[in-house]
C-alpha positions as CSV (number, residue, x, y, z in Angstrom):
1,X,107.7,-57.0,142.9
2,X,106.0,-59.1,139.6
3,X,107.0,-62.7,139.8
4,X,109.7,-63.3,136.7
5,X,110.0,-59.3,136.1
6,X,113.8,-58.1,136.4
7,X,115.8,-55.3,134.7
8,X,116.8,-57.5,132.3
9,X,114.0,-58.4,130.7
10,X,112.4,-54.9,131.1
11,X,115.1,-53.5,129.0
12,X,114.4,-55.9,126.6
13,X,110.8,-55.4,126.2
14,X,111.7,-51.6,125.9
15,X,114.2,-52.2,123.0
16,X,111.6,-54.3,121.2
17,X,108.7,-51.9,121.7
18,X,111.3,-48.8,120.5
19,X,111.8,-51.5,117.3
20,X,108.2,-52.1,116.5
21,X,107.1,-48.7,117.2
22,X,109.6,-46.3,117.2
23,X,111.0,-43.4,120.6
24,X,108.1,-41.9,121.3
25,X,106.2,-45.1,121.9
26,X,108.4,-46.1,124.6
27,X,106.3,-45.5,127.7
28,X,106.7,-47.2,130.9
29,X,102.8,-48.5,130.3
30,X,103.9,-49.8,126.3
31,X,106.5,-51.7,128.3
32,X,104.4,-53.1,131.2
33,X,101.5,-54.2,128.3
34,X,104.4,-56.4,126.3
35,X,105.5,-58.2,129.5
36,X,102.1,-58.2,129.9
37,X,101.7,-57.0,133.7
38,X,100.3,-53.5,134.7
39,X,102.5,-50.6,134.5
40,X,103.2,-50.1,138.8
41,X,105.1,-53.5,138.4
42,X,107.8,-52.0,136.9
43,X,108.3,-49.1,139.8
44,X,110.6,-51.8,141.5
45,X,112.6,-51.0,139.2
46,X,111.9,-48.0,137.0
47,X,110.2,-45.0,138.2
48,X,109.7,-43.5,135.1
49,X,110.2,-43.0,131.4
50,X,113.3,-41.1,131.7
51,X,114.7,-43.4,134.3
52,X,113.5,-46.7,131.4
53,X,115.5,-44.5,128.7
54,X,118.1,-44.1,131.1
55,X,118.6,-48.2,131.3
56,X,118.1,-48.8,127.7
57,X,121.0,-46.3,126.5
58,X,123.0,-48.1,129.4
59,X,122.5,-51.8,128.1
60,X,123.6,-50.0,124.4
61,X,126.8,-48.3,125.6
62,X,127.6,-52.1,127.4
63,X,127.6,-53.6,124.4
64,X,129.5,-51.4,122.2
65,X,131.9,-51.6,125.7
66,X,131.9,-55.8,124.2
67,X,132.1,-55.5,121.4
68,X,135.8,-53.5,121.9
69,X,139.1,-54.8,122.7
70,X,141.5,-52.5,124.4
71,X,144.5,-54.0,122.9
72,X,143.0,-53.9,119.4
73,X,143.7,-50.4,118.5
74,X,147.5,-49.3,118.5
75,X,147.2,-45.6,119.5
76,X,144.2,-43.9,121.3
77,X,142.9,-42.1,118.2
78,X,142.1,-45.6,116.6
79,X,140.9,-46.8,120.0
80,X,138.6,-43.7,119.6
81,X,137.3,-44.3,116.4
82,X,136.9,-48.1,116.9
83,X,134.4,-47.1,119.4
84,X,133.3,-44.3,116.8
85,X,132.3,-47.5,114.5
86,X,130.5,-49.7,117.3
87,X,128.6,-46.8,118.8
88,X,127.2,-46.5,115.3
89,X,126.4,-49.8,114.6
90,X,124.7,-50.3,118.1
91,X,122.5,-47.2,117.3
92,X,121.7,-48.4,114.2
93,X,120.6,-51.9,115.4
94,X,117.2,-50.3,116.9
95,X,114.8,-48.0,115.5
96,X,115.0,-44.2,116.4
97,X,119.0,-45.8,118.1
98,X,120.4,-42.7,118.1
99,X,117.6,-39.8,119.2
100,X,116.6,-42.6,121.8
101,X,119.9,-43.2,123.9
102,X,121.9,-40.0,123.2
103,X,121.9,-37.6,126.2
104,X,120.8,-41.0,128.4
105,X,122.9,-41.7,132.1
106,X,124.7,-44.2,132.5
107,X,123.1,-46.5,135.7
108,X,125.5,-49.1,136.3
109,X,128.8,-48.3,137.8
110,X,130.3,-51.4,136.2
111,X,129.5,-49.7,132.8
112,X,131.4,-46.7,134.4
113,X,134.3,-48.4,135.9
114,X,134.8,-50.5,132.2
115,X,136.5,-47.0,130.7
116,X,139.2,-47.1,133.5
117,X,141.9,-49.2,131.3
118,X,141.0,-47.7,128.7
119,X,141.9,-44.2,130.2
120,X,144.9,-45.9,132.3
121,X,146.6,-47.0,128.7
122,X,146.1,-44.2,127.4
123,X,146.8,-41.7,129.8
124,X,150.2,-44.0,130.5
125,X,151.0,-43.2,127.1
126,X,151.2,-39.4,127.3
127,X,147.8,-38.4,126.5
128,X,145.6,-36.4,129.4
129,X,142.4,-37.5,130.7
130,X,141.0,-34.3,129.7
131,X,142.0,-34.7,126.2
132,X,140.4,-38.3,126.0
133,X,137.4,-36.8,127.4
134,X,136.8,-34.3,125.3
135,X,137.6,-36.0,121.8
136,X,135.5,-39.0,123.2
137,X,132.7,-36.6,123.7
138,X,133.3,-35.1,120.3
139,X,133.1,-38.1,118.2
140,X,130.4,-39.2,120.3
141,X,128.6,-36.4,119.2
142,X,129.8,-36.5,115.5
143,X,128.4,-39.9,115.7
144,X,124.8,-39.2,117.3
145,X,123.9,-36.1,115.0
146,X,125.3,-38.6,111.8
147,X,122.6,-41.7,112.5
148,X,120.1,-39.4,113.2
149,X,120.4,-37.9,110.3
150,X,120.7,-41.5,108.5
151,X,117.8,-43.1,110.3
152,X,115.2,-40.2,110.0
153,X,116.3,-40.0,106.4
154,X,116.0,-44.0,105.8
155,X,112.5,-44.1,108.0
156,X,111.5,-41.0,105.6
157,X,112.4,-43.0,102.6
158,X,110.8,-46.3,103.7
159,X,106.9,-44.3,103.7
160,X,107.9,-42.4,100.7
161,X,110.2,-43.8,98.1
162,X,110.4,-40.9,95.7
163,X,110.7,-38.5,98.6
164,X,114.6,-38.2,97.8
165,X,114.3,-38.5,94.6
166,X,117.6,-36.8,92.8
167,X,115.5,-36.3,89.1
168,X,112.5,-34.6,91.2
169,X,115.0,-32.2,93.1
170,X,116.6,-31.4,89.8
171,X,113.3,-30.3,88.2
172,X,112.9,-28.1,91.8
173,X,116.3,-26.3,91.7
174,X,116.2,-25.7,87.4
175,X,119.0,-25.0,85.0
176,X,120.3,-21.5,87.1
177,X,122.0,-23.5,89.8
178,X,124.0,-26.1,88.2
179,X,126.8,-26.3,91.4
180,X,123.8,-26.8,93.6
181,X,122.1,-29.6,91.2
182,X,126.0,-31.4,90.8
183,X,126.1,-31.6,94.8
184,X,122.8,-33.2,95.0
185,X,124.2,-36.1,93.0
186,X,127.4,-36.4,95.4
187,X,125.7,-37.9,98.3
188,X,127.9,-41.1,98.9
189,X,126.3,-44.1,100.9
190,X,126.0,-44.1,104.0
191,X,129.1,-46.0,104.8
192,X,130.9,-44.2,103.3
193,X,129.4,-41.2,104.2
194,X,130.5,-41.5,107.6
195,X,133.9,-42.9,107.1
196,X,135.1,-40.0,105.4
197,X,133.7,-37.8,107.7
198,X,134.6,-39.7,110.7
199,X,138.2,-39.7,109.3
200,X,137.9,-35.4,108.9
201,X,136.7,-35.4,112.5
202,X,139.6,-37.3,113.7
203,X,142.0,-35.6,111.7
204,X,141.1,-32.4,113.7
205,X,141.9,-34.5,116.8
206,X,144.6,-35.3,115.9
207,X,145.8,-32.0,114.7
208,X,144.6,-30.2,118.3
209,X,145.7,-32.9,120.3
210,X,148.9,-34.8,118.9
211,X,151.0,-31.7,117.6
């Protein structure tokens, strides 16, 4: 094992290449070159690039876990879409966030064993663990397909500046389709974008689940 290399600082060095350079950059070797050792010094403790993805979404997923407070949130639906909120803002904190960690396992069983209040409150409550599971797994895939969406269209945007350009799509669609020109100019922000969708997908848990 490298003298001075641990997980730690491994994860690290894969963040900050997935920041400078974006997912598919994010080899085991790109790693080993910024710690500046060769690549079988990190076999000690990844084997490979899924295993190093597989770390990286873990370290994300114990932060937004930090950034929480399980009393904070008075029922479990705004427990749910607290951690709606910090998943988002973890993903968006790193370059390619969300296509990077989603579909990643979860390597530390201390990460693991965190969500056992939270499903102990709630289930005391009245709510089942299968129904936590499943709207947590719903807005967690509400909230992976939304900052994909929002970061491949921001990256997109950052090369070319006029490739969203409203007056440009206008002149494409023409005068025949005037509902289809008005919804072009309804995109909110971002922000906003997902609050009000965030609050539709929660509205449709609470609907299936509360009633």
């Amino acid at each position: 094992m490298a003298k001075g290399i641990t997980r730690e600082r491994i994860i690290q060095a894969a963040l900050d290449v997935l920041d400078e350079r974006g997912a598919d950059a994010v080899t085991v070797r790109a790693v080993a070159q910024r710690l500046d050792v060769k690549a079988p010094a990190l076999y000690w403790h990844v084997r490979g690039k899924q295993e190093l993805l597989d770390e990286m979404g873990t370290e994300i997923h114990r932060r937004v876990q930090q950034s929480l407070t399980l009393d904070a949130a008075e029922s479990w639906t705004g427990a749910l879409a607290d951690y709606a909120a910090a998943l988002r803002r973890e993903y968006l904190l790193h370059r390619d966030g969300a296509r990077t960690f989603s579909g990643t396992r979860l390597t530390d069983p201390e990460v693991l064993r965190a969500q056992e209040p939270w499903l102990r409150r709630w289930t005391a409550a009245g709510t089942s663990v299968a129904d936590l599971i499943t709207s947590a797994e719903i807005v967690t895939a509400f909230v992976v397909g939304f900052v994909i969406e929002e970061q491949e269209r921001s990256q997109s945007a950052e090369a070319d500046p006029d490739r969203y350009a409203l007056a440009a799509r206008d002149a494409a669609v023409g005068d025949g389709a005037p509902l289809v020109r008005a919804a072009g100019h309804l995109r909110a922000s971002d922000d906003d974008a997902f609050e009000r969708q965030l609050g539709i997908v929660m509205s449709g848990i609470v609907a299936t689940f509360e009633e």
